[in-house]
PDB file of N, CA, C and O in Angstrom:
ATOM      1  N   UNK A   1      80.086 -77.411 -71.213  1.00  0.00           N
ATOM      2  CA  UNK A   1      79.879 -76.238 -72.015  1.00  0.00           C
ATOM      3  C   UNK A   1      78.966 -76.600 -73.176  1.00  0.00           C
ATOM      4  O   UNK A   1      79.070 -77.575 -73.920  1.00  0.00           O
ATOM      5  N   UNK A   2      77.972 -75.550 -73.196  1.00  0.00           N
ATOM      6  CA  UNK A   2      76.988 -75.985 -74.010  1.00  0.00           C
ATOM      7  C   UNK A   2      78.151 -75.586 -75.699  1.00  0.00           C
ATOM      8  O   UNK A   2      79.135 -74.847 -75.748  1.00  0.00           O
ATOM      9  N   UNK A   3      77.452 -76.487 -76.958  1.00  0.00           N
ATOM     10  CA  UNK A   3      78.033 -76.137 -78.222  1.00  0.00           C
ATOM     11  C   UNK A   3      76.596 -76.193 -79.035  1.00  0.00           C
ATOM     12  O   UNK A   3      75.515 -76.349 -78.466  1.00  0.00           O
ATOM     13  N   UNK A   4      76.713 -76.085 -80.034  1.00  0.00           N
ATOM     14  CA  UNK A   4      75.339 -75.481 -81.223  1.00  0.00           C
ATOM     15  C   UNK A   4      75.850 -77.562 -81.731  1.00  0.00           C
ATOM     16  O   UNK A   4      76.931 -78.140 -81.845  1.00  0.00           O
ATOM     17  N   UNK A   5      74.572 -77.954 -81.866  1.00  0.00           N
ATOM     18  CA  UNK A   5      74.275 -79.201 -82.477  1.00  0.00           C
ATOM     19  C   UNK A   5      75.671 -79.440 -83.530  1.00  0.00           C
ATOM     20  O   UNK A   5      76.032 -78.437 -84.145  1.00  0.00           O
ATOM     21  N   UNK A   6      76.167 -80.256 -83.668  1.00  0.00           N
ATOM     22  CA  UNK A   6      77.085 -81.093 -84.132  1.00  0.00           C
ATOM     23  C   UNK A   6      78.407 -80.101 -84.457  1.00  0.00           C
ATOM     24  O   UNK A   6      79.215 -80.573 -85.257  1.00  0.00           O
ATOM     25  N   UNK A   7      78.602 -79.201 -84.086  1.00  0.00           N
ATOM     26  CA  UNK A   7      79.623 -78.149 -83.806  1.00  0.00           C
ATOM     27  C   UNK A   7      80.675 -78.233 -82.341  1.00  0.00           C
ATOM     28  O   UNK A   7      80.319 -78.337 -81.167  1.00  0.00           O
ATOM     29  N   UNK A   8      82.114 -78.142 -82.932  1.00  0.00           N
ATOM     30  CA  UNK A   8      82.355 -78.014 -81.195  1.00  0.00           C
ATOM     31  C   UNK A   8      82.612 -79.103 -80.531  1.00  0.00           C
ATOM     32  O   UNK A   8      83.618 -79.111 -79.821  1.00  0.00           O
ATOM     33  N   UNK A   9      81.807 -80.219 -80.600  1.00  0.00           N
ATOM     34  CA  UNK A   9      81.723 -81.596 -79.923  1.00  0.00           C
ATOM     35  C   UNK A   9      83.526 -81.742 -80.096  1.00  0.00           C
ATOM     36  O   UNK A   9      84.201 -81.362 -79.139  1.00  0.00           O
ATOM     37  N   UNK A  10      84.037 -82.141 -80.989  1.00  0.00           N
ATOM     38  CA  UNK A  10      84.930 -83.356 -81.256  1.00  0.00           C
ATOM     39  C   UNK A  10      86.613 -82.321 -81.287  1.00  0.00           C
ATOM     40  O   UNK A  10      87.759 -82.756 -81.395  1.00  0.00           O
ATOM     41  N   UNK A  11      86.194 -81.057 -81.162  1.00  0.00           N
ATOM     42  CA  UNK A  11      87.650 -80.017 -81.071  1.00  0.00           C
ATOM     43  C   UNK A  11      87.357 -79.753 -79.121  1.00  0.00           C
ATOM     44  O   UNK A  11      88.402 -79.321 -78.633  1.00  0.00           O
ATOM     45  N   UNK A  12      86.523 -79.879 -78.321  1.00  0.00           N
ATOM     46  CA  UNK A  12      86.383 -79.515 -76.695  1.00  0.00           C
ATOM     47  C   UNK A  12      87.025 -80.413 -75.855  1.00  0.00           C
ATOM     48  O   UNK A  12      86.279 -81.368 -75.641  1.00  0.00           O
ATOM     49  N   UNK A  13      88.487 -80.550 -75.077  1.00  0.00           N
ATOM     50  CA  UNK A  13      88.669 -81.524 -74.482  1.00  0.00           C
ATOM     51  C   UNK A  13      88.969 -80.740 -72.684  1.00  0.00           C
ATOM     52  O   UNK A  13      89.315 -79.592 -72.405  1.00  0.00           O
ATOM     53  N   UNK A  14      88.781 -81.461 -72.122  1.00  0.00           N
ATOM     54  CA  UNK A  14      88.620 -80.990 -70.791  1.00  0.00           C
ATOM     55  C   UNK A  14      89.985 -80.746 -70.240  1.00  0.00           C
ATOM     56  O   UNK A  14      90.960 -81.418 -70.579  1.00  0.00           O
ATOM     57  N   UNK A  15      90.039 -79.499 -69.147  1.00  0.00           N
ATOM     58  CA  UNK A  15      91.309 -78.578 -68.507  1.00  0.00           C
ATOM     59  C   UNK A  15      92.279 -79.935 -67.908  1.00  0.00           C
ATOM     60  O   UNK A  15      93.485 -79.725 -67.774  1.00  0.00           O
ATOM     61  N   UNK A  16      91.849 -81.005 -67.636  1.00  0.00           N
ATOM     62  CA  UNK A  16      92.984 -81.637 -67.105  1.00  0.00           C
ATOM     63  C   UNK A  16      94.163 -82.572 -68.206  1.00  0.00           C
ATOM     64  O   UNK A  16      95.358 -82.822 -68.048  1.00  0.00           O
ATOM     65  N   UNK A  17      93.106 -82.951 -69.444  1.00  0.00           N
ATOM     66  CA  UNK A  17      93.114 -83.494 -70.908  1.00  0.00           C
ATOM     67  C   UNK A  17      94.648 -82.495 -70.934  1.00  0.00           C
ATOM     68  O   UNK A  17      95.759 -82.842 -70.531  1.00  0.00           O
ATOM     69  N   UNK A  18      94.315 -81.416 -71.438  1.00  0.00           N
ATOM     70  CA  UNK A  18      94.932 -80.598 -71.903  1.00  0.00           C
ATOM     71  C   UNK A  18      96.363 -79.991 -70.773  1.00  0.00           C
ATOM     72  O   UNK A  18      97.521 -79.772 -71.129  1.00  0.00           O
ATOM     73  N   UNK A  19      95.813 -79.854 -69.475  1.00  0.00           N
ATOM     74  CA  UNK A  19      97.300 -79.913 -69.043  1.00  0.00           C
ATOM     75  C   UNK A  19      97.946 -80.895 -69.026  1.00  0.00           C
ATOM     76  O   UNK A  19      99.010 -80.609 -68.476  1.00  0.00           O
ATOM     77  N   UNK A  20      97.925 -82.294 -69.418  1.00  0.00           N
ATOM     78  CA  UNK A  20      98.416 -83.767 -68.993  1.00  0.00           C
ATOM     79  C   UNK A  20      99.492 -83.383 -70.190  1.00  0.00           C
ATOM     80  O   UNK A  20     100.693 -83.404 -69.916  1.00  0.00           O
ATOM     81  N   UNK A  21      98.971 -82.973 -71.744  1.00  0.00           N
ATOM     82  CA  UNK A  21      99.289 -82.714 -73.262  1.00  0.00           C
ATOM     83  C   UNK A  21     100.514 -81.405 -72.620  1.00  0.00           C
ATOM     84  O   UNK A  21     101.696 -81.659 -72.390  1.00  0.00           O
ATOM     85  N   UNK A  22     100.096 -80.525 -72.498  1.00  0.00           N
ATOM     86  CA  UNK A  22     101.462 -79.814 -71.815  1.00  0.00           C
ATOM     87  C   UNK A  22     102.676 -80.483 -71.190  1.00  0.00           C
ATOM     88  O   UNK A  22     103.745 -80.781 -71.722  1.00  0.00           O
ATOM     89  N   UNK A  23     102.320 -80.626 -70.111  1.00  0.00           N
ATOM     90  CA  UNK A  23     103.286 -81.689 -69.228  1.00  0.00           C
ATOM     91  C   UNK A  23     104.209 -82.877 -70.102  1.00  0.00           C
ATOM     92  O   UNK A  23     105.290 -83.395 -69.824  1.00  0.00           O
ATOM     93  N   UNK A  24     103.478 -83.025 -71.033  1.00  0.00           N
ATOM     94  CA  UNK A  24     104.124 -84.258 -71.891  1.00  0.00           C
ATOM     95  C   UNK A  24     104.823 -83.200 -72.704  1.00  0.00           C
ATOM     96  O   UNK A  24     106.040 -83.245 -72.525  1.00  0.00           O
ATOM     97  N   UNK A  25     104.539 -82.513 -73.317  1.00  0.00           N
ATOM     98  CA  UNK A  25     105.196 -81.585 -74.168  1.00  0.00           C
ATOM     99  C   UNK A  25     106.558 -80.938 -73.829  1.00  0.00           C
ATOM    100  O   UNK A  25     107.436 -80.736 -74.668  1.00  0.00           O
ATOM    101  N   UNK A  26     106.676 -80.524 -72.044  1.00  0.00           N
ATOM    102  CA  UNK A  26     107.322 -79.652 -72.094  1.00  0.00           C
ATOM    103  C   UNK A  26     108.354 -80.604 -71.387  1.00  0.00           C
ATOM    104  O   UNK A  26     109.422 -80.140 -70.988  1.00  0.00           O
ATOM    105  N   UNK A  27     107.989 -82.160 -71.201  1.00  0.00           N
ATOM    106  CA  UNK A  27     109.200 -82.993 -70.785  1.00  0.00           C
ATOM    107  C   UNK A  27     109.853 -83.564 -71.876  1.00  0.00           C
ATOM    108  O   UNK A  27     110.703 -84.441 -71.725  1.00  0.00           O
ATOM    109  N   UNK A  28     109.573 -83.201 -72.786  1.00  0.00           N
ATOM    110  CA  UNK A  28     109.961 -83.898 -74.308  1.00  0.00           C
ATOM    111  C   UNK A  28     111.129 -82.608 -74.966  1.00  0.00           C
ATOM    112  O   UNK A  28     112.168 -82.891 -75.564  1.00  0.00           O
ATOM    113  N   UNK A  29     110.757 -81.519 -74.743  1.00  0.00           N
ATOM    114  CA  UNK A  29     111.353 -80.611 -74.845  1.00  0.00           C
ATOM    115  C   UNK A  29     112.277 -79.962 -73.933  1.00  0.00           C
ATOM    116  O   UNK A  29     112.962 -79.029 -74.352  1.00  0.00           O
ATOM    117  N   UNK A  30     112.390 -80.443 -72.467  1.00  0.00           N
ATOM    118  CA  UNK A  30     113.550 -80.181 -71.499  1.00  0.00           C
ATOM    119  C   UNK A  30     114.606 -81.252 -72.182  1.00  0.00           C
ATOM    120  O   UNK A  30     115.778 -80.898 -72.312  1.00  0.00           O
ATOM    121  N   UNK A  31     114.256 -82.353 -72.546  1.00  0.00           N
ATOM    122  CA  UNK A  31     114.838 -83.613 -72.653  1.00  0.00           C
ATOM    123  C   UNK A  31     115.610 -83.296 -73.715  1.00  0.00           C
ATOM    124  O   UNK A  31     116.717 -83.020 -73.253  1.00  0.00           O
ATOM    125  N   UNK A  32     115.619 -83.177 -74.991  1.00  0.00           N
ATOM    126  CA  UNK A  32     115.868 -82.391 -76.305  1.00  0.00           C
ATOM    127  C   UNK A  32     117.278 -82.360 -76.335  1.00  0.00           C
ATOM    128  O   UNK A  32     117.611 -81.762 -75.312  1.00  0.00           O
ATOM    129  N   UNK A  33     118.162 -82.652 -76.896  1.00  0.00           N
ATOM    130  CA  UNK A  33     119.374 -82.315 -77.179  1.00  0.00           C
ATOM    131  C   UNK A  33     120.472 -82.728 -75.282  1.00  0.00           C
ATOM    132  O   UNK A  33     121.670 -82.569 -75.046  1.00  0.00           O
ATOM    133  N   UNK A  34     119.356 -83.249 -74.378  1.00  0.00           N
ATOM    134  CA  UNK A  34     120.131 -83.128 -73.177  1.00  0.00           C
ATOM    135  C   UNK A  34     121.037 -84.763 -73.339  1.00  0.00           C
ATOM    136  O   UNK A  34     121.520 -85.109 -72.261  1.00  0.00           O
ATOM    137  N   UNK A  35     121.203 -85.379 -74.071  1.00  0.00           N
ATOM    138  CA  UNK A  35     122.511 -86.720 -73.975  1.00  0.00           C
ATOM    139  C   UNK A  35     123.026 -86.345 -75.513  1.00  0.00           C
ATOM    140  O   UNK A  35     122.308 -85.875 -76.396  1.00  0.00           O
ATOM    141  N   UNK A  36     123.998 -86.566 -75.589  1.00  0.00           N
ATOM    142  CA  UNK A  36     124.912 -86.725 -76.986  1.00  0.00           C
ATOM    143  C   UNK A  36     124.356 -88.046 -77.454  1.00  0.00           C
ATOM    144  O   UNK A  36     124.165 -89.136 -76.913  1.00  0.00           O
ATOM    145  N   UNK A  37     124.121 -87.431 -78.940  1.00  0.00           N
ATOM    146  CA  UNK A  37     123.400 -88.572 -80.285  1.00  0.00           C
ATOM    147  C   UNK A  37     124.600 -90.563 -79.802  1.00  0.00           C
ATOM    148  O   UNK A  37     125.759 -90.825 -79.481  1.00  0.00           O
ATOM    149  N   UNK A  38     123.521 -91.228 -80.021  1.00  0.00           N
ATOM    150  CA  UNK A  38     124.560 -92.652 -80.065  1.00  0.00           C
ATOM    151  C   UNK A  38     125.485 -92.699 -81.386  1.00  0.00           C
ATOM    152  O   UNK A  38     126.598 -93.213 -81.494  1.00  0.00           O
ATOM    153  N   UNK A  39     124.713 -92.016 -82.376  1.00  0.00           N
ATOM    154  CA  UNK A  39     125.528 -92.109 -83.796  1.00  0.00           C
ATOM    155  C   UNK A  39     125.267 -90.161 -84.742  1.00  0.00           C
ATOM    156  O   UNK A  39     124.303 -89.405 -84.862  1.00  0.00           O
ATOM    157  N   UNK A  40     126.509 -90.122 -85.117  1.00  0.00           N
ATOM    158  CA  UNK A  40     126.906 -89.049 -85.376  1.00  0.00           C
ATOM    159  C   UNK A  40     125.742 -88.949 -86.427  1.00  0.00           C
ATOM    160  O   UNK A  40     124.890 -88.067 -86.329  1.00  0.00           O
ATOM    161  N   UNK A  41     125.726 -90.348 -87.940  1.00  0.00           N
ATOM    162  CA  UNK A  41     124.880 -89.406 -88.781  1.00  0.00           C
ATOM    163  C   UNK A  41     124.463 -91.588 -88.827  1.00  0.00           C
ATOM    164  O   UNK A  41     125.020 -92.676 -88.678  1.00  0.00           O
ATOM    165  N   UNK A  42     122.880 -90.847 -89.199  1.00  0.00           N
ATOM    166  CA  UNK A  42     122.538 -92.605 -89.348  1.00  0.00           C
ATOM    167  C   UNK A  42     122.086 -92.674 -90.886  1.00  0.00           C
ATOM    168  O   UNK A  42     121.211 -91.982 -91.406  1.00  0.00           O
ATOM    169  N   UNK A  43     122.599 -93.317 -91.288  1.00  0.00           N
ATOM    170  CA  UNK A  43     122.205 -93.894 -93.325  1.00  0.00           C
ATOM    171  C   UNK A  43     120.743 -93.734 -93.249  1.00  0.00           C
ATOM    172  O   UNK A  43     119.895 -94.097 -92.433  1.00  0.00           O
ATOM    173  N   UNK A  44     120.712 -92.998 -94.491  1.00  0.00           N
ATOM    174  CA  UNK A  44     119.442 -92.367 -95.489  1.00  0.00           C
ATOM    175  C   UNK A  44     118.007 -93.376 -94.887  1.00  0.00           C
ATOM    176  O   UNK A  44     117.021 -93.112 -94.200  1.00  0.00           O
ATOM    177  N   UNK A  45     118.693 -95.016 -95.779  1.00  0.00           N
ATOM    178  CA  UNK A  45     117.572 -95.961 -95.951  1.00  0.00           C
ATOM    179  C   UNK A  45     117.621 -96.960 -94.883  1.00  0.00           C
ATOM    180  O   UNK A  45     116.987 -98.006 -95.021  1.00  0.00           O
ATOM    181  N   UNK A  46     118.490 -96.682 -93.564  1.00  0.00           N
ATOM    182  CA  UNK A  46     118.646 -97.473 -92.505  1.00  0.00           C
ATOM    183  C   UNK A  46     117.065 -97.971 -92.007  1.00  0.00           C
ATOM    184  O   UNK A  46     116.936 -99.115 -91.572  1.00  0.00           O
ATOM    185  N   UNK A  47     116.043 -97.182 -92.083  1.00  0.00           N
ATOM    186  CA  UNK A  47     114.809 -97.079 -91.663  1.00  0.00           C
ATOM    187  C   UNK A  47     114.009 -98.860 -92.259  1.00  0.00           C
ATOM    188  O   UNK A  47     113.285 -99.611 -91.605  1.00  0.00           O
ATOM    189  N   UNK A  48     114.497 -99.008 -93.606  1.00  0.00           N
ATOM    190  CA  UNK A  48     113.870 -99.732 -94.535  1.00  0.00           C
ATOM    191  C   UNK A  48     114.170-101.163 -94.483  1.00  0.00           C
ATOM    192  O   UNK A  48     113.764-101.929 -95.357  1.00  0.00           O
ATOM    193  N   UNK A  49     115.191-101.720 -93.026  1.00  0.00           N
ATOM    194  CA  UNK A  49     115.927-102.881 -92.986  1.00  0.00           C
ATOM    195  C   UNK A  49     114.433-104.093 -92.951  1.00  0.00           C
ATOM    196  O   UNK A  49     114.625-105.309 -92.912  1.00  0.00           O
TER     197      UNK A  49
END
């Protein structure tokens, strides 16, 4: 697809690009809440060990 000189280029990604980005999306989101958490609530600053 043609775009106007330096416009367009770097936002155009091709129909298969973009269904692969779906597919990932909507297995991330079946997945979602489907197993019970390992830990009820995990500490604030656990992140920072």
């Amino acid at each position: 697809m043609d775009v106007a000189k330096g416009y367009g280029t770097g936002l155009l990604v091709s129909r298969a690009s973009y269904e692969a980005e779906k597919s990932i999306l909507r297995h991330i989101l079946e997945g979602k809440e489907a197993v019970t958490p390992l830990m009820e609530r995990v500490p604030a600053n656990s992140w920072r060990n």
